[in-house]
mmJSON file of the N, C-alpha and C atoms, coordinates in Angstrom:
{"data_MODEL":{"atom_site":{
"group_PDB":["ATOM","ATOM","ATOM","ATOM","ATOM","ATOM","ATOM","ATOM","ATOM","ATOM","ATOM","ATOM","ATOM","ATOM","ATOM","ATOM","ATOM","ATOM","ATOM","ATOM","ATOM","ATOM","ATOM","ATOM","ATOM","ATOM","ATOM","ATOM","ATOM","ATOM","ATOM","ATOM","ATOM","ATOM","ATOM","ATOM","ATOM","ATOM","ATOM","ATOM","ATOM","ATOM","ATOM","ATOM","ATOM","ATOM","ATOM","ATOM","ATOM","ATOM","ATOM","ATOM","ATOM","ATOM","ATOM","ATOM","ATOM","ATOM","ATOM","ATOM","ATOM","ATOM","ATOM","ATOM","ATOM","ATOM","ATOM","ATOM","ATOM","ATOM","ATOM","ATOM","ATOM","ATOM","ATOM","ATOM","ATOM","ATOM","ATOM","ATOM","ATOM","ATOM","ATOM","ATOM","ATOM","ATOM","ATOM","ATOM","ATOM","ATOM","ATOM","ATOM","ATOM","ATOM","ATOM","ATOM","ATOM","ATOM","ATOM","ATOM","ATOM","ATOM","ATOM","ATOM","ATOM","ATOM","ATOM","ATOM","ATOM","ATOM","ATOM","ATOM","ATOM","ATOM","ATOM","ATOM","ATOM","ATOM","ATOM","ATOM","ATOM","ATOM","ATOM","ATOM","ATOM","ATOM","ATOM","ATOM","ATOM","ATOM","ATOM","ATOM","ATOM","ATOM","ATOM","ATOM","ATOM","ATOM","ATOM","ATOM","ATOM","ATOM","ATOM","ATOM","ATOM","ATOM","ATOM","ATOM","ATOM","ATOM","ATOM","ATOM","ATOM","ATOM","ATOM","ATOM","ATOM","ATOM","ATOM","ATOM","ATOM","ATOM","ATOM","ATOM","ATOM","ATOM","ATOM","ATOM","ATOM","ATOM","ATOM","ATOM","ATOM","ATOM","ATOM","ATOM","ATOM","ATOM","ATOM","ATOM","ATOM","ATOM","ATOM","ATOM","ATOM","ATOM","ATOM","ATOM","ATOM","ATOM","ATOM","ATOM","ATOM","ATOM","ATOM","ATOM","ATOM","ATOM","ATOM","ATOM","ATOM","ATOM","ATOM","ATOM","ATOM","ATOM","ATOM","ATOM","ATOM","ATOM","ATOM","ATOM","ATOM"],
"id":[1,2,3,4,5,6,7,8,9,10,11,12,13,14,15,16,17,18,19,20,21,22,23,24,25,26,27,28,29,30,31,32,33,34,35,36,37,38,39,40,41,42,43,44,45,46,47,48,49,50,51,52,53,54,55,56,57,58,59,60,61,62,63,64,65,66,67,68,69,70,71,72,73,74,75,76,77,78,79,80,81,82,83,84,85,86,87,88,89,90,91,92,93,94,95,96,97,98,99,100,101,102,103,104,105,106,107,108,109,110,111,112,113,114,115,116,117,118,119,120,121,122,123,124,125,126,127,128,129,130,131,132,133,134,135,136,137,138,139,140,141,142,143,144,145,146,147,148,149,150,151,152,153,154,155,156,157,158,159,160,161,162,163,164,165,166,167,168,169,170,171,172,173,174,175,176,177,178,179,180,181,182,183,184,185,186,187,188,189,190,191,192,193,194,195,196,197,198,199,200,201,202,203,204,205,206,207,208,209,210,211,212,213],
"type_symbol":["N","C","C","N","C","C","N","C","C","N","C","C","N","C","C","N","C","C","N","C","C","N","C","C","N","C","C","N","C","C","N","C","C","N","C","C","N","C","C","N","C","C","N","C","C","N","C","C","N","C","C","N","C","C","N","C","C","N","C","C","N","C","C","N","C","C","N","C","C","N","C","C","N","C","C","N","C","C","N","C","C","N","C","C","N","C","C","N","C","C","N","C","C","N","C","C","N","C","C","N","C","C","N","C","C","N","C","C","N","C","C","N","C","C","N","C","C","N","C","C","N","C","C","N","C","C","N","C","C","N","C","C","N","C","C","N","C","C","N","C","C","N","C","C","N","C","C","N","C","C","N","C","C","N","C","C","N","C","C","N","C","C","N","C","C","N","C","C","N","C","C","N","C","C","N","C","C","N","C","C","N","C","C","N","C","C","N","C","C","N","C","C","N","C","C","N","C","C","N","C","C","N","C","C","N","C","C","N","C","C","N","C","C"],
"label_atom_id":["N","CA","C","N","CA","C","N","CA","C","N","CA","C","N","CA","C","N","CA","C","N","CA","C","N","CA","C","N","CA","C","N","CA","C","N","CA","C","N","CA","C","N","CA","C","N","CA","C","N","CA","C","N","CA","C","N","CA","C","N","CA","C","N","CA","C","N","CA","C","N","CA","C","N","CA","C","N","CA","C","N","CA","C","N","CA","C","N","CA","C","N","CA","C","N","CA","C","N","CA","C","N","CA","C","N","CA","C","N","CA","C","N","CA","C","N","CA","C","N","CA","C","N","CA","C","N","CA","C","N","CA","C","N","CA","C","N","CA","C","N","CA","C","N","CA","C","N","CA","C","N","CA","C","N","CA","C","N","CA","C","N","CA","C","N","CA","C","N","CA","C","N","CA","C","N","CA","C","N","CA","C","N","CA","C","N","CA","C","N","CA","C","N","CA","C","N","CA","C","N","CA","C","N","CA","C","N","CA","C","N","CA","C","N","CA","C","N","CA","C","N","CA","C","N","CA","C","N","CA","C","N","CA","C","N","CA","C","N","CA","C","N","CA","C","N","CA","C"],
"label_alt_id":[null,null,null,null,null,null,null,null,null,null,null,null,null,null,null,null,null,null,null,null,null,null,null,null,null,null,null,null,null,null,null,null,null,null,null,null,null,null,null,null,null,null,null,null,null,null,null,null,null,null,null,null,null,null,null,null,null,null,null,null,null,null,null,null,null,null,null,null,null,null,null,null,null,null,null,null,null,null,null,null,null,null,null,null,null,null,null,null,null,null,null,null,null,null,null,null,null,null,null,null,null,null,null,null,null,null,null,null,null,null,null,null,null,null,null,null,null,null,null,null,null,null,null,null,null,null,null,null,null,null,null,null,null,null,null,null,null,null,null,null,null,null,null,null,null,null,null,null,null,null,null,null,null,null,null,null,null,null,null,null,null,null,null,null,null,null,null,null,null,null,null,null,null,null,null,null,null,null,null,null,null,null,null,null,null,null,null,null,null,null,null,null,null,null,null,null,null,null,null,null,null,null,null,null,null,null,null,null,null,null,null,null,null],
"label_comp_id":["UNK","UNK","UNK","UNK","UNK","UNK","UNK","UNK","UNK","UNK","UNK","UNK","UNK","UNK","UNK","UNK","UNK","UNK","UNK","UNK","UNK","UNK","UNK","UNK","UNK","UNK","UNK","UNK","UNK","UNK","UNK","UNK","UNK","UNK","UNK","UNK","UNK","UNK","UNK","UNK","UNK","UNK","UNK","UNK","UNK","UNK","UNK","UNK","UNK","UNK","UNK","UNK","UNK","UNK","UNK","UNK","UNK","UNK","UNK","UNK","UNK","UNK","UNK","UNK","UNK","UNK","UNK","UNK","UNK","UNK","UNK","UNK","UNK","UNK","UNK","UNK","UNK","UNK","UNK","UNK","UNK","UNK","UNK","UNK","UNK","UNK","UNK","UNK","UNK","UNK","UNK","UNK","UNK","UNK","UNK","UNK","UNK","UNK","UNK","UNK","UNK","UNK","UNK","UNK","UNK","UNK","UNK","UNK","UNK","UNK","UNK","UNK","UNK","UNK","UNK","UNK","UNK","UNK","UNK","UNK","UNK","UNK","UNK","UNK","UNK","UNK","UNK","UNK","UNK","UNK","UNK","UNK","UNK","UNK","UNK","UNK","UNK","UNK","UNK","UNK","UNK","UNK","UNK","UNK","UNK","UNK","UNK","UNK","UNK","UNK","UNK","UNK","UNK","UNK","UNK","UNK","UNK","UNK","UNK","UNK","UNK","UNK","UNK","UNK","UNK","UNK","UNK","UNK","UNK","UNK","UNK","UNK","UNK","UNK","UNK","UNK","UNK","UNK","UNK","UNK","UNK","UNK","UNK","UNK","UNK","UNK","UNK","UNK","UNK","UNK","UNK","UNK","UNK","UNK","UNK","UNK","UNK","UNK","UNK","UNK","UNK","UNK","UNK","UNK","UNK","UNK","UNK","UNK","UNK","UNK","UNK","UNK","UNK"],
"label_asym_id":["A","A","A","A","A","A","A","A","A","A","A","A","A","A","A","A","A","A","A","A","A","A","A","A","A","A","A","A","A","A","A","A","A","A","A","A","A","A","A","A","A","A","A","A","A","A","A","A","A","A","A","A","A","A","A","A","A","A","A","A","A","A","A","A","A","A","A","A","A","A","A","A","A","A","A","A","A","A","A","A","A","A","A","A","A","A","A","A","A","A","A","A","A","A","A","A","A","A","A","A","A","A","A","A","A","A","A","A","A","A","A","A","A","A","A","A","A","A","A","A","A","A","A","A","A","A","A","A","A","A","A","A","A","A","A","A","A","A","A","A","A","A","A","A","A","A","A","A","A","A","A","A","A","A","A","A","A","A","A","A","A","A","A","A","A","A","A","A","A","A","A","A","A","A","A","A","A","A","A","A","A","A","A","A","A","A","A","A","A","A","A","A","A","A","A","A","A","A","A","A","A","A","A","A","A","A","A","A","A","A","A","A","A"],
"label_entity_id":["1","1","1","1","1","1","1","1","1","1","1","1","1","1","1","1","1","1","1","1","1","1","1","1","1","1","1","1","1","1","1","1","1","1","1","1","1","1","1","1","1","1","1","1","1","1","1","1","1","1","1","1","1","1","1","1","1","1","1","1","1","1","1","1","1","1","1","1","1","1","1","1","1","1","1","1","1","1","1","1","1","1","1","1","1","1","1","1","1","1","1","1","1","1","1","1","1","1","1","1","1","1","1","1","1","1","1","1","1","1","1","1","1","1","1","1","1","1","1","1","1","1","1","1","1","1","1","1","1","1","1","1","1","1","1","1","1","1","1","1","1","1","1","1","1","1","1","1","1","1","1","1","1","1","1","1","1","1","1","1","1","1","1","1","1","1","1","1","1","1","1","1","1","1","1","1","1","1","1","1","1","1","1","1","1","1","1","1","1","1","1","1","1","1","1","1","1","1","1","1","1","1","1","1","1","1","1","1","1","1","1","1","1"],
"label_seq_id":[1,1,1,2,2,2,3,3,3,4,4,4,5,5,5,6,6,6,7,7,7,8,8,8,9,9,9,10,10,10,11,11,11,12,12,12,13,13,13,14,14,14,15,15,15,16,16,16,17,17,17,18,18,18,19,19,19,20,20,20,21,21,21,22,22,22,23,23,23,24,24,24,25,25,25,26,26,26,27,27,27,28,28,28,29,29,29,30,30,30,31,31,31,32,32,32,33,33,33,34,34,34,35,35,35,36,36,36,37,37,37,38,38,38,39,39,39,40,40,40,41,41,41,42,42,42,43,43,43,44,44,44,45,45,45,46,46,46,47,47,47,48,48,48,49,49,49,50,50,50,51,51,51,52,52,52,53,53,53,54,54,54,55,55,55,56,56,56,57,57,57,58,58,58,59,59,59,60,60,60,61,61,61,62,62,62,63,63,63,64,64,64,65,65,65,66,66,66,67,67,67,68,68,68,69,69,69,70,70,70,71,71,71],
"pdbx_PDB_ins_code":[null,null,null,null,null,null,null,null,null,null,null,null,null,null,null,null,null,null,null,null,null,null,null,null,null,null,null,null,null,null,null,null,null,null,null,null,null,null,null,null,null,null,null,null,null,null,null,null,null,null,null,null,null,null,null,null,null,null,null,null,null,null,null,null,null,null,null,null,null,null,null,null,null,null,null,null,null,null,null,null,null,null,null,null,null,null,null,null,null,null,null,null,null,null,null,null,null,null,null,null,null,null,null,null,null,null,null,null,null,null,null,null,null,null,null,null,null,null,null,null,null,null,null,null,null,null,null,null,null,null,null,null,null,null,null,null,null,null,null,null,null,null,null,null,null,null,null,null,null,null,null,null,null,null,null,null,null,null,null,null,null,null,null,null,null,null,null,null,null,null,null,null,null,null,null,null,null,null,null,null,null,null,null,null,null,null,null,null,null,null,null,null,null,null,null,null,null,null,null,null,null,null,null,null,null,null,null,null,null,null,null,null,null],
"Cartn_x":[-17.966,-18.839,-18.031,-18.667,-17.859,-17.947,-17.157,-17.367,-18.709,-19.019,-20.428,-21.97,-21.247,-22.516,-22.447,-21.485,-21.164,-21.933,-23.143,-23.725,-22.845,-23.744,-23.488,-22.734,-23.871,-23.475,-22.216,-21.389,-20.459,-19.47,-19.589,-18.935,-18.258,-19.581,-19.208,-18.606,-18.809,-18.453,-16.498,-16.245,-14.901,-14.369,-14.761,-14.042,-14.405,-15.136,-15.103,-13.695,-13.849,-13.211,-11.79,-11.325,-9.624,-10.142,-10.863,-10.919,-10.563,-10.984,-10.105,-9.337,-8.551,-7.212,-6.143,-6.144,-5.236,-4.656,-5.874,-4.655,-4.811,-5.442,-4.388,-3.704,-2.9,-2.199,-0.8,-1.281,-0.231,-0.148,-1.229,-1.048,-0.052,-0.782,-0.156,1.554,1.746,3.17,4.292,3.443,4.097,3.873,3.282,3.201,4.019,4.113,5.334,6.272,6.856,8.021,8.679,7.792,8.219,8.373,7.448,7.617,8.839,9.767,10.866,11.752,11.605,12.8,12.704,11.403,11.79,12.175,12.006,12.744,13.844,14.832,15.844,16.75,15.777,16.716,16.393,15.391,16.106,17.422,17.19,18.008,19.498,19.864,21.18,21.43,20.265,20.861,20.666,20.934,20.673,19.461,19.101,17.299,17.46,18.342,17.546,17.065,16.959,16.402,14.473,14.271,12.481,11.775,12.723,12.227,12.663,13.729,14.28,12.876,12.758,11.522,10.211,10.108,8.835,8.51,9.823,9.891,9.893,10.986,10.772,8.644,8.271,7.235,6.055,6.061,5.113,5.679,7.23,7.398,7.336,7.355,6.671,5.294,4.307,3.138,2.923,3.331,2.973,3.292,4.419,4.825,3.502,3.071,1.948,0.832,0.654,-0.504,-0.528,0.646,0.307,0.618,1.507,1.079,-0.363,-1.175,-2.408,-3.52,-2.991,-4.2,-3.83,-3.19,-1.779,-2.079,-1.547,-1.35,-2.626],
"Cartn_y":[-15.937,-15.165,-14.631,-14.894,-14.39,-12.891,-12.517,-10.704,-10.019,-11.496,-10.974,-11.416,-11.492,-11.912,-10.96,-9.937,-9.041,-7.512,-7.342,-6.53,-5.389,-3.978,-3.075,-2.875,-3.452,-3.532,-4.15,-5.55,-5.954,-4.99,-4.002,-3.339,-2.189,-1.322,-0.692,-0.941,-2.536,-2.869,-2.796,-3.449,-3.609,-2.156,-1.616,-0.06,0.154,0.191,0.49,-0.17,-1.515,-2.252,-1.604,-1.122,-0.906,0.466,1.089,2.697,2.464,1.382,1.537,0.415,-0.263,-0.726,-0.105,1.051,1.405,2.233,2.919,3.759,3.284,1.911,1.29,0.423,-0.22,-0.438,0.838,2.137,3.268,3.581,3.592,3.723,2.427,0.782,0.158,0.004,0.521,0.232,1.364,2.236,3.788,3.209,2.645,1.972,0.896,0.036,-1.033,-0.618,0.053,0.093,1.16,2.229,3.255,2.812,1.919,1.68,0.818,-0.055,-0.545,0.153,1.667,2.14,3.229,3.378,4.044,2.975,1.94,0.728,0.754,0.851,0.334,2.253,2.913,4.295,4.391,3.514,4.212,2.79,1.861,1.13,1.039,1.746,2.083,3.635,4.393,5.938,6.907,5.969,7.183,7.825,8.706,9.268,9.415,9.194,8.74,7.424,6.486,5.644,5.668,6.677,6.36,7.116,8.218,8.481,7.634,6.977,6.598,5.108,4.678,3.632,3.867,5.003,5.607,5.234,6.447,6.018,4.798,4.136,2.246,1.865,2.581,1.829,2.177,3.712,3.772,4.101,3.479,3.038,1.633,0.662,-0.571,-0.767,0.157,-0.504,-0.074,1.695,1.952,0.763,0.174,-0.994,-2.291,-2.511,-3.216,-3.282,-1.767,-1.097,-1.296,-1.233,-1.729,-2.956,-4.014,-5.194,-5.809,-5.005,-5.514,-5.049,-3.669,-2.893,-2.178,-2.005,-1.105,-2.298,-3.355,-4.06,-4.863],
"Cartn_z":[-12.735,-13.562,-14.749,-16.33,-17.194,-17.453,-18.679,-18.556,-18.901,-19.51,-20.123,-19.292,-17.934,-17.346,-16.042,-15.962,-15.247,-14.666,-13.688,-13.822,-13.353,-13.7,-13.328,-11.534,-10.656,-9.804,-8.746,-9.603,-9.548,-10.087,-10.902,-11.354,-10.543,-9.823,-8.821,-7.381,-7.475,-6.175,-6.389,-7.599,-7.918,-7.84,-7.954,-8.135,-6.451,-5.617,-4.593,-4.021,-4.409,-3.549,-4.148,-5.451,-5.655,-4.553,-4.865,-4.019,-2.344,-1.773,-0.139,-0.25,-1.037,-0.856,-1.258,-1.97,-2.591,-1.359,-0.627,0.654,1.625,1.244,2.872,1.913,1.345,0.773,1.071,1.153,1.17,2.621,3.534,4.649,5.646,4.884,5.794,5.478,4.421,3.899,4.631,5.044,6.273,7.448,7.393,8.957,9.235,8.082,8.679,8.682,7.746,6.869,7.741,8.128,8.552,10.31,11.072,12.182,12.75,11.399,11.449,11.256,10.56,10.898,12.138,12.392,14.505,14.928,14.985,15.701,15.596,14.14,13.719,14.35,14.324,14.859,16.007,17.036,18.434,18.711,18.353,18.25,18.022,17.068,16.86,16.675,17.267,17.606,16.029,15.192,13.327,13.498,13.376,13.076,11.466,11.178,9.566,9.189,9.88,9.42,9.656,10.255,10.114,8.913,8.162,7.152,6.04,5.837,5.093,5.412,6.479,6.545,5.946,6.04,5.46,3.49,3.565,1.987,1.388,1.96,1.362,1.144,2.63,2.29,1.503,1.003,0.079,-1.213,-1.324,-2.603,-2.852,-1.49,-2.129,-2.055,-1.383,-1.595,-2.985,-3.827,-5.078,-6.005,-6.01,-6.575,-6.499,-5.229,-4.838,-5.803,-5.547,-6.275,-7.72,-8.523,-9.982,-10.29,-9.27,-9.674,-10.015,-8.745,-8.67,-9.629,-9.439,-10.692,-11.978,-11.976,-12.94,-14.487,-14.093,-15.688,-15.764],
"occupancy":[1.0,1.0,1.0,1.0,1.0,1.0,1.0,1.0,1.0,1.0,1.0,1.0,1.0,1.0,1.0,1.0,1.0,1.0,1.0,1.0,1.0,1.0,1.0,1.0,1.0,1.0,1.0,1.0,1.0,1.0,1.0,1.0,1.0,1.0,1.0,1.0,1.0,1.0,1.0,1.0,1.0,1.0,1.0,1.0,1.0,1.0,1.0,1.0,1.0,1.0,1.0,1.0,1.0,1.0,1.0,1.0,1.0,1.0,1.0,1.0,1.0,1.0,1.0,1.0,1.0,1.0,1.0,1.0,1.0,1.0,1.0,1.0,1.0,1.0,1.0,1.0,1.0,1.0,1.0,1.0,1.0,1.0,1.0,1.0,1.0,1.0,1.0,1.0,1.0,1.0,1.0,1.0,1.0,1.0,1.0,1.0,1.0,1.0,1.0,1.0,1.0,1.0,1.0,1.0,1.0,1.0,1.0,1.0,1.0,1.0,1.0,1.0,1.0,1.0,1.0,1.0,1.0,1.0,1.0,1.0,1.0,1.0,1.0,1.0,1.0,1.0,1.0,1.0,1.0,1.0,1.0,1.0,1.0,1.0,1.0,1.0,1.0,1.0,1.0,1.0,1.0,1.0,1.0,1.0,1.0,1.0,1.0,1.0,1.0,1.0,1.0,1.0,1.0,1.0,1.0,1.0,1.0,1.0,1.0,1.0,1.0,1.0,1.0,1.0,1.0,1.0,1.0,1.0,1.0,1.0,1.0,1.0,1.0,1.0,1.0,1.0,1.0,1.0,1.0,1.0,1.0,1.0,1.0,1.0,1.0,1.0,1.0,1.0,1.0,1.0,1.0,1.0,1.0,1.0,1.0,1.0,1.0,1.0,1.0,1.0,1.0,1.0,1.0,1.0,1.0,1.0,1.0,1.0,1.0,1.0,1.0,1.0,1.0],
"B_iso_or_equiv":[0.0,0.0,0.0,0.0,0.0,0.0,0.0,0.0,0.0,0.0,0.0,0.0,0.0,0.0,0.0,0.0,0.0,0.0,0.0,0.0,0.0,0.0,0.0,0.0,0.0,0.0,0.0,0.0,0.0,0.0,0.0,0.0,0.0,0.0,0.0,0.0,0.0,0.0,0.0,0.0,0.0,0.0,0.0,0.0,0.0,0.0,0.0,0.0,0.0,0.0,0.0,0.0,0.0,0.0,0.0,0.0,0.0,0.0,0.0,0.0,0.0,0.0,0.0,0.0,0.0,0.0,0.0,0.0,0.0,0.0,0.0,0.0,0.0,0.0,0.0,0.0,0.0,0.0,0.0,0.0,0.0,0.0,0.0,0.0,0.0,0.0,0.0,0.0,0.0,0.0,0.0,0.0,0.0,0.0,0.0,0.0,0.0,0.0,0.0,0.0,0.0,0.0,0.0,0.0,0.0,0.0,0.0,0.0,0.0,0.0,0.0,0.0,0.0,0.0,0.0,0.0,0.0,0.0,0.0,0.0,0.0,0.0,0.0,0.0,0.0,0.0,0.0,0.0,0.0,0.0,0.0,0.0,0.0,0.0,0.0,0.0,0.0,0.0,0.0,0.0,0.0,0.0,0.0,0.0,0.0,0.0,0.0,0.0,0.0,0.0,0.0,0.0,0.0,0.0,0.0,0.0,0.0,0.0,0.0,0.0,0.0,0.0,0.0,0.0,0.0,0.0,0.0,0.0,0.0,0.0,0.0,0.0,0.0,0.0,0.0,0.0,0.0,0.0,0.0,0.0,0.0,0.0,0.0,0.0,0.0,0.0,0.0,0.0,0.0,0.0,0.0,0.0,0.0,0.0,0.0,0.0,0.0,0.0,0.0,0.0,0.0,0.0,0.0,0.0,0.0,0.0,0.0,0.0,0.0,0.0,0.0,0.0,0.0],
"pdbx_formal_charge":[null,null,null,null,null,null,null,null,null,null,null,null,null,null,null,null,null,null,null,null,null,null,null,null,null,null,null,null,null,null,null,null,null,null,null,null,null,null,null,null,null,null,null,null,null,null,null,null,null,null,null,null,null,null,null,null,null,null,null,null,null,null,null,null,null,null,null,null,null,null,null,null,null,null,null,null,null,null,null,null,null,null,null,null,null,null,null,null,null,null,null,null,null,null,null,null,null,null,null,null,null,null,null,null,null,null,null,null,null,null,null,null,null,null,null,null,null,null,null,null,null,null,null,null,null,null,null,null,null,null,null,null,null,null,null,null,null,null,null,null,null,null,null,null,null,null,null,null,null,null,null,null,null,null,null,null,null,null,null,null,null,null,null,null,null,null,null,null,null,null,null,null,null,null,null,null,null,null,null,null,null,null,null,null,null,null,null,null,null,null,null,null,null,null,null,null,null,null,null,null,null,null,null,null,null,null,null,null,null,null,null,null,null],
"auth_seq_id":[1,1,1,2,2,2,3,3,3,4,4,4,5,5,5,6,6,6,7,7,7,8,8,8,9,9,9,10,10,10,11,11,11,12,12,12,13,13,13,14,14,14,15,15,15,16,16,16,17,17,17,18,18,18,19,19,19,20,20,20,21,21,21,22,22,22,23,23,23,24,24,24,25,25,25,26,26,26,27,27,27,28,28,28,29,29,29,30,30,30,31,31,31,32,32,32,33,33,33,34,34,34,35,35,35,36,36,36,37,37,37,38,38,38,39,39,39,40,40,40,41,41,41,42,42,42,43,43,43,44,44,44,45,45,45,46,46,46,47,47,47,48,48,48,49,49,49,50,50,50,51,51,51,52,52,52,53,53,53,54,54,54,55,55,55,56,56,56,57,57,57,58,58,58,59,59,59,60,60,60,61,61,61,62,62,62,63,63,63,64,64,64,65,65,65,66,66,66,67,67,67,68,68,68,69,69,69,70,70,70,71,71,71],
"auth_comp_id":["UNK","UNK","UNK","UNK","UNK","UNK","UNK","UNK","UNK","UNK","UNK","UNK","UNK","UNK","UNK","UNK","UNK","UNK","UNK","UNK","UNK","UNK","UNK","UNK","UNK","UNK","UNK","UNK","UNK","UNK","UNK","UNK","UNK","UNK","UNK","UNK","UNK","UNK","UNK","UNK","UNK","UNK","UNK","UNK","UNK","UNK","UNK","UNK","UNK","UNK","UNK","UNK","UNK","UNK","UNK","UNK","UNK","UNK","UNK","UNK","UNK","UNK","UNK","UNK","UNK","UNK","UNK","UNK","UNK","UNK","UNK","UNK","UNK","UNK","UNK","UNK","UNK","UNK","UNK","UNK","UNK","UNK","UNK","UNK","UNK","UNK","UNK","UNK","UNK","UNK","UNK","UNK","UNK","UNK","UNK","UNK","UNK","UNK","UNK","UNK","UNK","UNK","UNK","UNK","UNK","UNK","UNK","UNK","UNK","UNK","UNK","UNK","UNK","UNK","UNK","UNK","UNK","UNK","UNK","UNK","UNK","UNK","UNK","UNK","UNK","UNK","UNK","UNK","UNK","UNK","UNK","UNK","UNK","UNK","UNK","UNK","UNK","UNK","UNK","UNK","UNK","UNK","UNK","UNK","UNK","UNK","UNK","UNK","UNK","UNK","UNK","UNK","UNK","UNK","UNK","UNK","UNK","UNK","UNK","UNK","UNK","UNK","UNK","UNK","UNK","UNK","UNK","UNK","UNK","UNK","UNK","UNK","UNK","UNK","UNK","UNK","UNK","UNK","UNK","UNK","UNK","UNK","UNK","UNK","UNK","UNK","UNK","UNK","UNK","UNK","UNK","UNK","UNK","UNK","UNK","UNK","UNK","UNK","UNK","UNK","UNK","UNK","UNK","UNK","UNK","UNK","UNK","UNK","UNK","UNK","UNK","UNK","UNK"],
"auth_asym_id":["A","A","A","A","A","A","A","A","A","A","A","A","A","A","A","A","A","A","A","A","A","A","A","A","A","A","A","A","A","A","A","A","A","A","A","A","A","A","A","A","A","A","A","A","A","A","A","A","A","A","A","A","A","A","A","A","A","A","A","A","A","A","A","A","A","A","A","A","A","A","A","A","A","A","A","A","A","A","A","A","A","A","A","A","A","A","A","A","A","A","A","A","A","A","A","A","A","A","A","A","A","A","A","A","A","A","A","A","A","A","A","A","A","A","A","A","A","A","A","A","A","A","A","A","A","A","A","A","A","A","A","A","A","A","A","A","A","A","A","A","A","A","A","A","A","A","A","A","A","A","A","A","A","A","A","A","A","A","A","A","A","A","A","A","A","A","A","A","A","A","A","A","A","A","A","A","A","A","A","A","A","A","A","A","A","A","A","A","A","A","A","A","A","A","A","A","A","A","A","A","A","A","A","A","A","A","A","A","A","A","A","A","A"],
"auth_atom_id":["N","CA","C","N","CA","C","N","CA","C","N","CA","C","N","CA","C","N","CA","C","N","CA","C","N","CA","C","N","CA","C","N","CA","C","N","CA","C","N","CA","C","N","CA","C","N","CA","C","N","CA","C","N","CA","C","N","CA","C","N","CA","C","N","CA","C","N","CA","C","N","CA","C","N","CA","C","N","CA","C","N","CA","C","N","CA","C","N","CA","C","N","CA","C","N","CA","C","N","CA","C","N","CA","C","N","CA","C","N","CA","C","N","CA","C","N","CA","C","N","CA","C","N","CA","C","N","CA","C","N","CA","C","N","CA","C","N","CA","C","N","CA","C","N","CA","C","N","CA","C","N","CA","C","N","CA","C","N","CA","C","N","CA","C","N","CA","C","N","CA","C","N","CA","C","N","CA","C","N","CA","C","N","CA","C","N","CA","C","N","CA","C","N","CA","C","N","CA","C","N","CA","C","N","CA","C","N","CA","C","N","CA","C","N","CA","C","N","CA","C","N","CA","C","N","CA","C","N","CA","C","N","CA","C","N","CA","C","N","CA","C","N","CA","C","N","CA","C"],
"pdbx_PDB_model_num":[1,1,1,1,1,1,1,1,1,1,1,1,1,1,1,1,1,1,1,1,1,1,1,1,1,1,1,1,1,1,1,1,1,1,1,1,1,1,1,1,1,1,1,1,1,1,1,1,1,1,1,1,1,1,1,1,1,1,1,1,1,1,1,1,1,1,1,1,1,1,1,1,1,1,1,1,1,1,1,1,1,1,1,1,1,1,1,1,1,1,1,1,1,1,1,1,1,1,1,1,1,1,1,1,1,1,1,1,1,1,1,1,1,1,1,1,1,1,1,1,1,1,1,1,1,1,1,1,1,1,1,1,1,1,1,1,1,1,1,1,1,1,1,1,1,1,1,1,1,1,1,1,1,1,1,1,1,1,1,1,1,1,1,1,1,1,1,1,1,1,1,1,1,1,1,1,1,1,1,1,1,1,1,1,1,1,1,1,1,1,1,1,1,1,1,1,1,1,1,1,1,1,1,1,1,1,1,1,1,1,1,1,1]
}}}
């Protein structure tokens, strides 16, 4: 469909649709990211690695996030 054949309603759907990927996009990226590093800290004993997992991952899904919608 071109831009100019684009209703209203496709319109809202697209914005719905960035509106629940964007936090699971942020949620699932705390969930992996962060569940590899409780892994990686009961594993070798550090407890810094599940925050330090955390962070990786909702600084790569933000990264995610403007590949996809950002530019």
């Amino acid at each position: 469909m071109s831009e100019k054949e684009r209703s209203p309603e496709q319109d809202g759907r697209d914005f719905a649709n960035a509106a629940w990927s964007i936090p699971s996009y942020l949620i699932s990226g705390m969930i992996i990211w962060g569940g590899s590093g409780w892994l990686l800290s009961r594993w070798s004993g550090v407890h810094a690695f599940f925050p330090i997992g955390i962070i990786i991952g909702v600084v790569l899904a933000i990264y995610l996030v403007y590949l996809k919608y950002g530019r």
